[in-house]
Each structure stands twice: as C-alpha cells, then as structure tokens.
C-alpha positions as CSV (number, residue, x, y, z in Angstrom):
1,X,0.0,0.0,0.0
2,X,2.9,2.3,-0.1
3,X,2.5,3.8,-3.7
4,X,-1.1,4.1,-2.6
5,X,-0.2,6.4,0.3
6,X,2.6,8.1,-1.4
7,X,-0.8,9.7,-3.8
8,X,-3.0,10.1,-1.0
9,X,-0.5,12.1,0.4
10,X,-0.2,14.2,-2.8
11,X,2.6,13.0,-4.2
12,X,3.6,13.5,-7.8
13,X,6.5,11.5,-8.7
14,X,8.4,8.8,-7.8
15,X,12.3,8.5,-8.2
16,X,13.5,4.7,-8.7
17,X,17.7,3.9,-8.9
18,X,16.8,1.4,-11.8
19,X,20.7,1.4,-11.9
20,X,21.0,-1.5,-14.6
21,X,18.6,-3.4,-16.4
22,X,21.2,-5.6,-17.2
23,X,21.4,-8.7,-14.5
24,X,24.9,-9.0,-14.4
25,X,25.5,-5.8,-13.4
26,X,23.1,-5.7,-11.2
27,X,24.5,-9.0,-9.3
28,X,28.2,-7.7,-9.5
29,X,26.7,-4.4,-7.8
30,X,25.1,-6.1,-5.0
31,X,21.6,-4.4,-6.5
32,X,19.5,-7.4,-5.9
33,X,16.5,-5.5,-4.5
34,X,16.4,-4.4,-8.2
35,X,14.0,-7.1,-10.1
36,X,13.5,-5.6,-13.6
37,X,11.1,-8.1,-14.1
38,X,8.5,-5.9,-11.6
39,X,9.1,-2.5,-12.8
40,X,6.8,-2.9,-15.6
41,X,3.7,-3.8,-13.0
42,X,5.1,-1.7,-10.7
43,X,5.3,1.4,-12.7
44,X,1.4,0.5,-14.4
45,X,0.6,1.0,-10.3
46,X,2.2,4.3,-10.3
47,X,0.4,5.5,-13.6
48,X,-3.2,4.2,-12.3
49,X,-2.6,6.6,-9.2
50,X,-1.2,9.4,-11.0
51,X,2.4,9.0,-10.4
52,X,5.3,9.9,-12.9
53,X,7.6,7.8,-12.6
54,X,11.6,9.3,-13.1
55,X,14.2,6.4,-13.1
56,X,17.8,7.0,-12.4
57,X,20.2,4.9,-15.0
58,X,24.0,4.4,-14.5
59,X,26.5,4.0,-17.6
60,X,29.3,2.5,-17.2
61,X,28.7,-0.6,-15.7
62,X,31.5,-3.7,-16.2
63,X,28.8,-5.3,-18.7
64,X,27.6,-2.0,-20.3
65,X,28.3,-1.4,-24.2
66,X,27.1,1.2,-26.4
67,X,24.3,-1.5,-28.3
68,X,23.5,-2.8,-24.6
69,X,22.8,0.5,-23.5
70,X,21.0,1.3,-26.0
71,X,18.6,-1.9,-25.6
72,X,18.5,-0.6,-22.3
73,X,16.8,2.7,-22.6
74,X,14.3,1.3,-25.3
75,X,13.6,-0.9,-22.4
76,X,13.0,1.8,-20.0
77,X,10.8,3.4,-22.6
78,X,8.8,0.1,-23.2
79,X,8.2,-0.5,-19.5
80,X,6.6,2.8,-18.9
81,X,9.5,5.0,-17.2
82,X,8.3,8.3,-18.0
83,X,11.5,10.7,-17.4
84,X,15.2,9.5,-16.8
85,X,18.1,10.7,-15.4
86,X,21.3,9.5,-16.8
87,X,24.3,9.2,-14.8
88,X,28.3,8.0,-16.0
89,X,29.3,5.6,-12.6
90,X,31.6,7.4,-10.8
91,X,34.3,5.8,-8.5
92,X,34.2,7.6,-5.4
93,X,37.2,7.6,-2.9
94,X,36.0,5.4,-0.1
95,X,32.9,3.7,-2.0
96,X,33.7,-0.4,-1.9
97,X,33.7,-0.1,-5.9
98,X,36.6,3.2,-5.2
99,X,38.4,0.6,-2.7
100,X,37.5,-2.8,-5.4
101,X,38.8,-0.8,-8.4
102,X,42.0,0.5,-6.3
103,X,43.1,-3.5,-5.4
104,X,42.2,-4.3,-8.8
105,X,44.6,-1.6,-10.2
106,X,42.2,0.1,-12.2
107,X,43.5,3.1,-14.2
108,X,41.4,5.9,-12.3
109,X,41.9,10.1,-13.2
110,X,43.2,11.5,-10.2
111,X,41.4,14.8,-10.4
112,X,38.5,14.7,-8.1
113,X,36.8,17.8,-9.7
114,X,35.3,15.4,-12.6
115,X,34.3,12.6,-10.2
116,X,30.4,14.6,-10.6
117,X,28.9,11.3,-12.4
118,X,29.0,13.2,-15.8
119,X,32.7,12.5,-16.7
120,X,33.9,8.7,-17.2
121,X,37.1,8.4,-14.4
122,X,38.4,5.1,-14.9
123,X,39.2,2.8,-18.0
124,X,36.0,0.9,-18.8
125,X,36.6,-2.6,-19.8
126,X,34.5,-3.2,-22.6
127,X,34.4,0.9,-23.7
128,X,36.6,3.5,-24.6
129,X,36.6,7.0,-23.2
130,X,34.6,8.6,-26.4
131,X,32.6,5.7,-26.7
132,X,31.6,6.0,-22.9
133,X,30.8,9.6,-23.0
134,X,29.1,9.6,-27.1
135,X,26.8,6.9,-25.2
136,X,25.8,8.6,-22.2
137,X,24.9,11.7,-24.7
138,X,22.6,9.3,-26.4
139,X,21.4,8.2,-23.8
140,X,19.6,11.3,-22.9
141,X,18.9,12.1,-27.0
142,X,17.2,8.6,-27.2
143,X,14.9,8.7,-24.3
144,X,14.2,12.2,-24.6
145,X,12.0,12.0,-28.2
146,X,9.3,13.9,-29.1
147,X,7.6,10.2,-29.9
148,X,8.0,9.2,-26.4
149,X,7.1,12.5,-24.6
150,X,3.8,12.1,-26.8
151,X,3.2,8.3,-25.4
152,X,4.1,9.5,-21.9
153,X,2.2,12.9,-22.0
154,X,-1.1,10.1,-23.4
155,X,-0.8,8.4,-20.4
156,X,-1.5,11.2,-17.5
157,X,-4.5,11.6,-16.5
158,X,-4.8,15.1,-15.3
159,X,-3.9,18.6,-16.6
160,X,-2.1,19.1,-13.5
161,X,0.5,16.2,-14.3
162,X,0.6,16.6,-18.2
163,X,1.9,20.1,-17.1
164,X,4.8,18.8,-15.2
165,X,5.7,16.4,-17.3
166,X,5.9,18.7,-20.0
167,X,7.7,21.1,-17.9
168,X,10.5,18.4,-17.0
169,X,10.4,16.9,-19.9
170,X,11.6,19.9,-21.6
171,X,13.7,20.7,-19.2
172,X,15.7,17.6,-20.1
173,X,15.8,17.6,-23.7
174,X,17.4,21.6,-23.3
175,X,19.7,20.9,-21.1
C-alpha cells in the first residue's frame, strides 16, 4: 500500500535507482532489490494513481556497451519509465567499488573535480573514453523523443500532471 499512500499524500512522482537493467550488473553491484522483471507492474501502479515515474540509469557498468545501452533505454521506454536521469558511474574515494577498483589496479583520473557522475574516471573494460561519453549523450537524445514525450504525456490523466511532465520533460531535452 505504499504507492497508494505516497498519492494520498499528494505525491507527484516517484524516483526509482533502476541502476541496470542488465542482471549481471546488477549482481556484481550487490543491486539485488532491483528485479527488472517488476518494474513494468510496478510502474502500471504508479500510472493508475497518477504518479510519474523518473528512473535514475548508470552507464558504465562492467557489462555495459554502447548497443547494450541502448537496448537498455528502449527498455526503460517500453516499461513505462516516463523521465530518466542518466548518470556515467563514478568511483568515489571510499565507495567499496573506489576501494575494489583500487586493489584491482584500475587506471582511475586522479582529479577529483570530474568525479560529478557526468565525466567517465576510470578505463572501462569493454568501452573507450569517447565511446563512454558519445553513449551517455545518447542516452539522454534517445529517451528524450518527441515520440515518447507524446506516449508518456497520453498516459496522464490530469492537466495538472501533463503540465509537469511537460515542464520536466523539456527541461531535459534543453539541457
């Protein structure tokens, strides 16, 4: 009854860390309260009480490639997710993946000023630099479609919430 109490309360939105939707990167990051295979029921729920649902999406995961990616945010847009967040995963200095990476001997940048989850930090395995950072810019261009915004802006039911997610929808395709 949570998501039920969450709108009686007057909520809006909800923000879910989808993280992944890949399984393998969800079981090396110790995500297992993630279960992709619920968010599509779970964010139905959400829409039948009038919540938006914003998902937040890491890139950069061992497993991640620019095509996996990709099938990734199609996914999100399948399922219902009606704004995203994207996010580059960022190693931060005490963080167990920081301390895993370090005994590993990871390549990381040293400058802590870019560690703000938009700049990659370490050497991916399976991506280089440019191809980390030309897919975390299409991440945002492929979610962000006026085809999508359409389907998501079909599926509120008030004025009140087509408004904001116009308003935030917007935001996110200027920024």
């Amino acid at each position: 009854g949570f998501l039920e109490k969450l709108a009686a309360a007057g909520c809006t939105q909800i923000f879910m860390g989808v993280e992944s939707m890949n399984p393998l990167n969800l079981v090396e990051a110790h995500k297992k309260q993630n279960r992709v295979s619920e968010y599509k029921a779970l964010w139905d729920r959400c829409h039948e009480l009038e919540l938006l649902v914003h998902v937040g999406y890491i890139i950069g995961f061992p497993h991640d490639t620019p095509a996996s990616v990709a099938r990734d945010i199609e996914e999100l847009r399948r399922m219902g997710a009606d704004h995203a967040s994207f996010f580059m995963l960022t190693l931060l200095p005490g963080s167990e993946d920081h301390v895993r990476a370090y005994v590993d001997g990871v390549t990381m940048n040293p400058d802590l000023n870019i560690r703000d989850s938009f700049h990659p930090v370490f050497e991916h395995p399976l991506m280089s630099q440019a191809e980390w950072v030309a897919t975390y810019k299409r991440a945002w261009r492929q979610f962000y479609t006026a085809e999508h915004m359409s389907r998501a802006l079909k599926r509120c039911k008030s004025p009140a919430q087509r408004r904001h997610l116009a308003r935030n929808g917007a935001w996110y395709i200027w920024s």
